[in-house]
N, C-alpha and C positions, 0 to 999 in steps of 0.2 A: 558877582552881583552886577557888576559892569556888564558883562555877556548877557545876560538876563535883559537889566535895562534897554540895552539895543535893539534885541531880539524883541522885544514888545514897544518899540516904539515904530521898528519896521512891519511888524504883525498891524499896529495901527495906520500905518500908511499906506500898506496892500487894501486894507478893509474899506478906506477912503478912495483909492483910486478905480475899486472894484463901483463903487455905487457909482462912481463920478461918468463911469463909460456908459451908464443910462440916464441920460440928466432928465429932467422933468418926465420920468418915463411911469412916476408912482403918483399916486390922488392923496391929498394931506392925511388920507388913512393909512395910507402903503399899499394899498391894493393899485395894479397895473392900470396906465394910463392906456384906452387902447386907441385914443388919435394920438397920443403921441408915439406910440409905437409903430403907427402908421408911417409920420411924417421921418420917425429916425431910418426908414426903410426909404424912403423915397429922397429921404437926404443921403442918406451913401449910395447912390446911385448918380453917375458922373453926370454931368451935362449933354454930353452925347450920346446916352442911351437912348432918351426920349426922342419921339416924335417933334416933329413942328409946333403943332398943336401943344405942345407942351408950356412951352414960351409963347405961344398965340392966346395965353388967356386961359388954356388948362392946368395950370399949376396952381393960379389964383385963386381958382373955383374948387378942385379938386381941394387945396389946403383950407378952404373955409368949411368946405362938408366934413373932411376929416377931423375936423377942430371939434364940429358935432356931433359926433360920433358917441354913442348911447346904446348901444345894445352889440350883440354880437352878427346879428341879420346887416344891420346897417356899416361894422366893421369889414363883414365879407365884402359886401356890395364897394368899399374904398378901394378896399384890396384889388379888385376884379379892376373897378376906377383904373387901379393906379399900370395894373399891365399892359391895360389897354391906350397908354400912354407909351409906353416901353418901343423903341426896336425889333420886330420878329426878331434880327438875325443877334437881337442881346438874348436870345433864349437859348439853350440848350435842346439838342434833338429831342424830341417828343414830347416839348411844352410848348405851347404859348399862350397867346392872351385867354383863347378860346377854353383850354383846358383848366385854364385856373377859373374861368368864369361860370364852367360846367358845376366845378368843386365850391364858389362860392355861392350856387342856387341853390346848394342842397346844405347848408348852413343851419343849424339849429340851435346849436348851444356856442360860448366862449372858445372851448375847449375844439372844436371845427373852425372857427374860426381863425383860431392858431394855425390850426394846420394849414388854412388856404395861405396866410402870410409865409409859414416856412415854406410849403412848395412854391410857392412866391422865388423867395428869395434861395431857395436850392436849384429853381429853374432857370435861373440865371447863368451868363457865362461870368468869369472871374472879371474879364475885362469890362464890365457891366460897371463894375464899384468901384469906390475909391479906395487907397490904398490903406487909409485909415479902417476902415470897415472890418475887415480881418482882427483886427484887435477888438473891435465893438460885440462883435456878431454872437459871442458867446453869452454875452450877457442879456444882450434884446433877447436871443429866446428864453433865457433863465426866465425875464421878465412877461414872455410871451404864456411859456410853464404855468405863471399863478393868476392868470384871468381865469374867474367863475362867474 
């Protein structure tokens, strides 16, 4: 009975720490936040992947349009936003701002839109993110998964 007890207080603490790695990522319905899924991408992204322009007033602007963020048309166009912000040499051979920007024109539903954020974030190199992100990253796309 002891074994048991533990076993379901650890089973309750996994289930807690699982939600806790997308904080504000769900809408008071449960359905996916999709500016905050933006900004949880552009928050594990180091400091020194961006541009100048990034701290010159781009991050500002960029997180207030994100903030706004309403449909999936307008999710792409962040996404695209937000590479073009990025480091070329933080991309991986055969991505860059360009290519994810090609893949956010042709945007129609939720479910595209996901996909420009994970080739997004698959287009990266490792050194791009912060160390914590690896731990995160399973769950933003979970999170990514249930946008309709």
């Amino acid at each position: 009975m002891k074994r048991l007890s533990i076993f379901l207080l650890l089973c309750g603490m996994l289930a807690i720490s699982s939600k806790a790695q997308i904080p504000n990522a769900l809408n008071p319905g449960g359905a996916p936040n999709p500016g905050s899924l933006l900004t949880q991408l552009a928050g594990a992204l180091k400091p020194g992947s961006f541009l100048s322009s990034w701290s010159g007033g781009g991050k500002a602007n960029w997180l207030s349009a994100a903030g706004n963020v309403s449909d999936a048309v307008s999710m792409a166009k962040q996404a695209s936003s937000l590479a073009g912000f990025i480091k070329p040499e933080m991309f991986k051979q055969g991505v860059n701002a360009g290519t994810i920007a090609k893949a956010a024109n042709a945007v129609k539903t939720y479910s595209d839109a996901s996909g420009v954020l994970k080739s997004l974030n698959g287009g990266l190199k490792p050194e791009a993110f912060v160390s914590s992100w690896a731990s995160k990253q399973s769950s933003w796309k979970s999170a990514l998964n249930l946008l309709k």
